[in-house]
C-alpha positions in Angstrom: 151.6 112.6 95.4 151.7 111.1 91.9 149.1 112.1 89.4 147.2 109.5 89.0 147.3 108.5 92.2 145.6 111.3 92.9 142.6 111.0 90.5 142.4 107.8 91.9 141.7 108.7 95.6 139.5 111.8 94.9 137.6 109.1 92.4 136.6 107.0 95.4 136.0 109.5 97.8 133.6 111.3 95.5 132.1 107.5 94.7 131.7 107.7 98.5 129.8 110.9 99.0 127.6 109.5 95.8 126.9 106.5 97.2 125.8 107.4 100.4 123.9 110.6 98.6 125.3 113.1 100.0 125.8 114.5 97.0 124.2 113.9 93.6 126.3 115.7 91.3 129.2 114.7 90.0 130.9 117.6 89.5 129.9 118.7 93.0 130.7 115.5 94.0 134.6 115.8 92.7 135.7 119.5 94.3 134.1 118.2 97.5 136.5 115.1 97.4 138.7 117.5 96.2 138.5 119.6 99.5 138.5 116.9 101.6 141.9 115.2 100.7 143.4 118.5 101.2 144.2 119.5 97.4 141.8 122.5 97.6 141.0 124.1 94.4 141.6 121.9 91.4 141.6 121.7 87.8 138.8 120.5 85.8 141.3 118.3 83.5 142.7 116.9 87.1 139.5 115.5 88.0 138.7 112.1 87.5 136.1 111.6 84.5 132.1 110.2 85.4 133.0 107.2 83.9 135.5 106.7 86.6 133.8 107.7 89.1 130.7 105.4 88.4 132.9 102.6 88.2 133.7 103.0 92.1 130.0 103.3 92.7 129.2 100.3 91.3 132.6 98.3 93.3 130.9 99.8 96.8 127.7 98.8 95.6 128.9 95.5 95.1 130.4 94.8 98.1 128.0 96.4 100.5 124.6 94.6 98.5 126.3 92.3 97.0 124.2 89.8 94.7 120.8 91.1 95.9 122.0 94.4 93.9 121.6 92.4 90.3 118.3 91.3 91.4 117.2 94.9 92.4 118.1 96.5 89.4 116.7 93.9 87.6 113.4 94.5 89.6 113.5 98.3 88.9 114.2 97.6 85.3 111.1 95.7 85.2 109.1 98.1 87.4 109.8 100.9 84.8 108.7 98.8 82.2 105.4 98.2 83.6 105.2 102.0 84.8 105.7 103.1 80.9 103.1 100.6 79.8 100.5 102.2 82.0 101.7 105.9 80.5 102.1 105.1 77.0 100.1 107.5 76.3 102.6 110.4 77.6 105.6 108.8 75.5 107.6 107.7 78.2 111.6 107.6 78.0 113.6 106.0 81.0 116.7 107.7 81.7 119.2 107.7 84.6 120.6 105.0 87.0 118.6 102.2 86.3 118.5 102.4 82.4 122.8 102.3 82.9 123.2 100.3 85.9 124.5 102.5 88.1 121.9 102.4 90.8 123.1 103.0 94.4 121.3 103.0 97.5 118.1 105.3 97.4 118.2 105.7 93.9 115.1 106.2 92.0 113.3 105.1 89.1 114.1 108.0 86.1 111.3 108.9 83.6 110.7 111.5 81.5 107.0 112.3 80.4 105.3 114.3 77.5 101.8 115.8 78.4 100.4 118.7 78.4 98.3 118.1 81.4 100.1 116.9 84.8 96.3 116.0 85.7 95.9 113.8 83.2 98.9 112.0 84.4 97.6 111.7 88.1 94.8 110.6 86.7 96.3 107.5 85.8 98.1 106.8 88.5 94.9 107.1 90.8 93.4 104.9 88.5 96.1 102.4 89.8 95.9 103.2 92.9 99.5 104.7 93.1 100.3 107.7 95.6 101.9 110.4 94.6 102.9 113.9 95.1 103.7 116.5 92.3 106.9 119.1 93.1 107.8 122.2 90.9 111.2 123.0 91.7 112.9 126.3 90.0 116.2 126.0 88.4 118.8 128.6 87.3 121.3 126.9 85.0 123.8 129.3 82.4 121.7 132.4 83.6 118.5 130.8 82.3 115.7 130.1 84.6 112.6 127.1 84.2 110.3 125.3 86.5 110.4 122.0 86.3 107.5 119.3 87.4 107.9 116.2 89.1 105.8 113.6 90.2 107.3 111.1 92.8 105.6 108.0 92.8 105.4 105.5 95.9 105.8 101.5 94.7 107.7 98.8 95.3 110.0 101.4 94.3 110.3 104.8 93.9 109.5 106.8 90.5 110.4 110.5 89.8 108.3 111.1 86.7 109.4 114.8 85.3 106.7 116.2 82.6 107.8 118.2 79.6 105.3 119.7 76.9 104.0 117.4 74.3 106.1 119.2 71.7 109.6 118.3 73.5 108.7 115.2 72.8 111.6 114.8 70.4 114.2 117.3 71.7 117.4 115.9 72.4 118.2 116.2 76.1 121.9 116.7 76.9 124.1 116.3 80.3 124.3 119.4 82.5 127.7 118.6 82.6 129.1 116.4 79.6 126.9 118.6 77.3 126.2 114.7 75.7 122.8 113.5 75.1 121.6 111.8 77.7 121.0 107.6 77.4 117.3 106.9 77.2 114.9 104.1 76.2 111.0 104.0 74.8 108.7 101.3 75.4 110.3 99.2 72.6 113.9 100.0 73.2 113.3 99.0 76.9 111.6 95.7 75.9 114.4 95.2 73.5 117.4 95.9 76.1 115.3 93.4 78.7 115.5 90.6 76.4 119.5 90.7 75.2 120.2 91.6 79.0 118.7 88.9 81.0 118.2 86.0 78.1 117.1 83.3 80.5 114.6 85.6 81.8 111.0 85.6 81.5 110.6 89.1 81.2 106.7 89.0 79.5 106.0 86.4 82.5 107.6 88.8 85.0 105.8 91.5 83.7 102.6 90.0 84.0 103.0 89.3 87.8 104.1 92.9 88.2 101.0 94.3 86.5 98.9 92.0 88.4 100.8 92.8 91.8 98.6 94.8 94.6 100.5 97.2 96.4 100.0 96.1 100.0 100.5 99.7 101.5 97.6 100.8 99.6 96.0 97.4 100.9 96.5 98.1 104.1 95.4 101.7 104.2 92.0 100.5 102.6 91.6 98.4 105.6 92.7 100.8 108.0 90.3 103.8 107.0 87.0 101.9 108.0 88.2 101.8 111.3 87.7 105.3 111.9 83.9 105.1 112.2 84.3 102.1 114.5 83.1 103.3 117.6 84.3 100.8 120.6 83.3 100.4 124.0 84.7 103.4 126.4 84.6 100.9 129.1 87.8 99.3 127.4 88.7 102.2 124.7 88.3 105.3 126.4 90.4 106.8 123.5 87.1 106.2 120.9 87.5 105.1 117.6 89.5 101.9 116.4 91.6 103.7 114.0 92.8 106.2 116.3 93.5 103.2 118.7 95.6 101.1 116.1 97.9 104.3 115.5 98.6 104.9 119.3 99.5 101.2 119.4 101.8 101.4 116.1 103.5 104.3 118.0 103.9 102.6 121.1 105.4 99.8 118.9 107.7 101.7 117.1 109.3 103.4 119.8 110.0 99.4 121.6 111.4 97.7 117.8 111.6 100.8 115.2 113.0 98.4 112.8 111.1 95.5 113.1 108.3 96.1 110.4 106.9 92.6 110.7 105.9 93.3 114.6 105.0 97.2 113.5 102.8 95.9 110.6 101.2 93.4 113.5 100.4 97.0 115.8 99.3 98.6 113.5 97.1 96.4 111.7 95.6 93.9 114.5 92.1 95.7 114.6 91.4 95.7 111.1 88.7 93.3 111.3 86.7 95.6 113.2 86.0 97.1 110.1 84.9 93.7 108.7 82.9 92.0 111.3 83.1 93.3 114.8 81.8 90.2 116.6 84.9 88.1 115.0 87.3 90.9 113.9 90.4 88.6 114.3 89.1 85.9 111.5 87.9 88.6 109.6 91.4 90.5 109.4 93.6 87.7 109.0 91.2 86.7 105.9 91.6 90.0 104.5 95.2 90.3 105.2 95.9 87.1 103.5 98.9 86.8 101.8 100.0 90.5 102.6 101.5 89.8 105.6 104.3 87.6 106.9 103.7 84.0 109.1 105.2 86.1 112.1 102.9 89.1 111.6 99.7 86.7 111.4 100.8 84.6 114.4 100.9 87.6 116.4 97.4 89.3 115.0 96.1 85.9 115.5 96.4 85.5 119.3 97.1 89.3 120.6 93.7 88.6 122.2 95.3 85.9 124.2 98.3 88.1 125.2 95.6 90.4 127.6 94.4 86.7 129.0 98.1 86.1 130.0 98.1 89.7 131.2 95.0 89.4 133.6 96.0 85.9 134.5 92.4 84.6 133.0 94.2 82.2 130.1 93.6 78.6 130.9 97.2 76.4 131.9 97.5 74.4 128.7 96.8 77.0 126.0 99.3 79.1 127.8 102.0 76.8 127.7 101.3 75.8 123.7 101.6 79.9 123.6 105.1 79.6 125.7 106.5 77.1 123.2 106.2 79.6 120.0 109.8 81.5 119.2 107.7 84.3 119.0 105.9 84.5 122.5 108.1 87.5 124.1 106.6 89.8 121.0 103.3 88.5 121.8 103.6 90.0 125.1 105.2 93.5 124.2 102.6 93.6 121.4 99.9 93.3 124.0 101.8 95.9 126.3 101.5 98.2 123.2 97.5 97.5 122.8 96.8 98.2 126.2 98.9 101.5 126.3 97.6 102.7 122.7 94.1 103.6 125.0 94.7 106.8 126.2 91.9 109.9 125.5 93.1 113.1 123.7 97.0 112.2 123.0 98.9 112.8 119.7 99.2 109.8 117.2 100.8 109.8 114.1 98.7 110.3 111.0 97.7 107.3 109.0 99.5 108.4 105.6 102.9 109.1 108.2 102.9 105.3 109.7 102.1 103.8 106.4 105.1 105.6 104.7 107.1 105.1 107.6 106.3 101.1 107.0 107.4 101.9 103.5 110.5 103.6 103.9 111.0 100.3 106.3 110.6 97.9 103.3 113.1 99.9 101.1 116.3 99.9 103.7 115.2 96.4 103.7 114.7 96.1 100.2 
């Protein structure tokens, strides 16, 4: 087989396992590509370069996303941004994927931090009500060994925030494996790269609706937690508490439509007014729910009370048949399938945090 032919093939199929992530090195990426087209061990100089390789990334990114991927990594751009405003004080530097446009599917949002304190980072983020979780991962590179500390973040995209000391503030990072410094941006540069990049943009506008965005997964869990000190009739809920109700419906729902987060969101988050006012929760949630939920999802929250009237046959004829006439009527009926089952004493639900990040993970497939 011709050379370059060659380089080409194992370029795409390590663009492949990259884009898929099943692997995120490229090096790894290029003998396993290697291996798989039969050429066994190869020579480094006979592998195709990054460069190449991210260009085949970015051609099966743009034919399986195809224009929403310029709006996505626009998006992240902006998300970073914002994020780096709110740590300023830790000298934020974006790095990676989305500061060279080579963001595939599942790629995350690349910052370095300076502090000396990973609290004092949390801090922050709890301040803005962003989840996270912090990882120390060990890694043994050229016989050296070094911990290194992440924090993964949980937005409308996700954020792996690694924190150095304050003093390596200004130490040149290089490439594992081009031995180059690695391309990153401040504050300013970032700002600076926003506005030649997307001229027509209103990136200060955009920003402002980003800083003034609510997280609605962190909206719905503060609507969700009351619920577990609503204590409901045994006579209808023999399970007890509302909360524990709503995640024995979500599960119950997710095992009829797992992908259908609209009709999950509606199972999960029906009762929320219980938490509100208990002698009209289904006002109540809807007016808290407001504009974090879809038309579909508030239809449904709306009349699931009605769906147990068609159930026991007590609904009166007309309002039944202005029911019958909505696309959405069959889902009306599953969901109250799913409220009635979701009453059972004593069996396992998922936990609130796993259903919520389940919704999440939901969103991003989605985008």
């Amino acid at each position: 087989m011709p050379h370059s032919k060659l380089r080409q093939q194992i370029a795409w199929e390590a663009a492949r396992l990259m884009y898929e992530r099943q692997e995120s090195e490229y090096f790894r990426a290029k003998r396993k590509a290697a291996e798989r087209l039969g050429q066994g061990w190869t020579k480094p100089a006979d592998l195709p370069s990054n460069a190449e390789i991210r260009e085949q990334v970015q051609m099966l990114a743009r034919v399986h996303e195809g224009a929403s991927r310029t709006d996505k990594l626009r998006g992240m751009r902006l998300a970073a941004l914002a994020m780096m405003e709110r740590l300023e004080r830790f000298r934020p530097r974006l790095i990676g994927s989305v500061l060279t446009g080579h963001v595939r599917q599942g790629s995350d949002v690349d910052i370095h931090l300076f502090a000396d304190s990973v609290e004092g980072v949390g801090h922050i983020l709890e301040q803005h009500g962003l989840p996270f979780t912090i990882e120390r991962k060990l890694v043994r590179k050229q016989g050296e060994s070094r911990t290194y500390t992440h924090i993964h973040v949980d937005a409308e995209f996700t954020f792996e925030l690694t924190v150095y000391s304050s003093k390596e503030a200004h130490f040149v990072f290089k490439s594992s494996i081009t031995g180059k410094p690695i391309e990153r941006a401040s504050i300013a540069e970032l700002r600076q790269f926003l506005d030649q990049e997307y001229p027509e943009f209103d990136v200060e506008g955009a920003l402002e609706a980003a800083r003034e965005q609510v997280d609605r997964f962190q909206a719905y869990q503060a609507l969700l937690l009351p619920l577990e000190n609503v204590k409901q009739n045994l006579k209808y809920h023999p399970e007890g508490d509302a909360l524990y109700h709503s995640l024995q419906v979500f599960d119950r729902a997710r095992d009829e439509l797992p992908y259908d987060e609209e009709f999950l969101l509606a199972a999960l988050l029906h009762d929320v007014g219980k938490g509100i006012d208990p002698y009209d929760h289904v006002a109540a949630g809807l007016e808290a729910l407001e504009e974090l939920i879809s038309e579909r999802t508030r239809w449904l929250i709306e009349h699931h009370m009605l769906a147990h009237e068609i159930a026991d046959r007590t609904i009166g004829h007309r309002a039944h048949c202005r029911l019958r006439e909505c696309e959405h009527y069959e889902d009306l009926l599953l969901l109250g399938r799913c409220d009635r089952g979701g009453r059972r004493a004593g069996v396992a639900a998922s936990e609130l945090d796993d259903a919520l990040e389940y919704l999440r993970e939901l969103d991003r497939m989605c985008n």
